[in-house]
N, C-alpha and C positions, 0 to 999 in steps of 0.2 A: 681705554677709559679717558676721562677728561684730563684736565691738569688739574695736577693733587699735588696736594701738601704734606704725605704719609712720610715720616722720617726712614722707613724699612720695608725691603722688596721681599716678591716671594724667592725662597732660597739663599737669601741671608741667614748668616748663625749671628746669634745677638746671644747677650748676657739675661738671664732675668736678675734684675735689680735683688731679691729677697733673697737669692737664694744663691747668686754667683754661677747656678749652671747652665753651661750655651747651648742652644737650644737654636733648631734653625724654623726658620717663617714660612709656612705652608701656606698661610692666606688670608689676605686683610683686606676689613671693609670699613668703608664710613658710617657710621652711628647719627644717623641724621638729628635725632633728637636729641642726643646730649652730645650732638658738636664736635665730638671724638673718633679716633682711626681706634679699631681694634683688631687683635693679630690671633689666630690660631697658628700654635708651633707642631711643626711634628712629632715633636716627645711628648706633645700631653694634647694630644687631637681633641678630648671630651672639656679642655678648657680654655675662655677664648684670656687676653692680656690688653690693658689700654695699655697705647704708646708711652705712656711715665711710667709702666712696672719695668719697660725693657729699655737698655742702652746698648752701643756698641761695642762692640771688643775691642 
């Protein structure tokens, strides 16, 4: 892929922000139209996350 600015790779465990539980990054894309990286985790495969719901641990 190009050079990206995505804060979180695939197979990183990251925090979700709401909810405190780590959760690791199965695969992220750029959202061209609103400008945004968005992440699907593997503990919740049917939901994707913008990069401000997740931090690092």
């Amino acid at each position: 892929m190009k050079n990206t600015n995505n804060r979180f790779n695939n197979g990183q465990a990251v925090n979700i922000k709401e909810t405190g539980e780590v959760v690791t990054i199965l695969k992220w894309q750029y959202v061209k139209n609103m400008k945004r990286f968005s992440y699907i985790v593997k503990e919740h495969p049917g939901t994707f996350y913008f990069e401000e719901e997740l931090k690092n641990i």
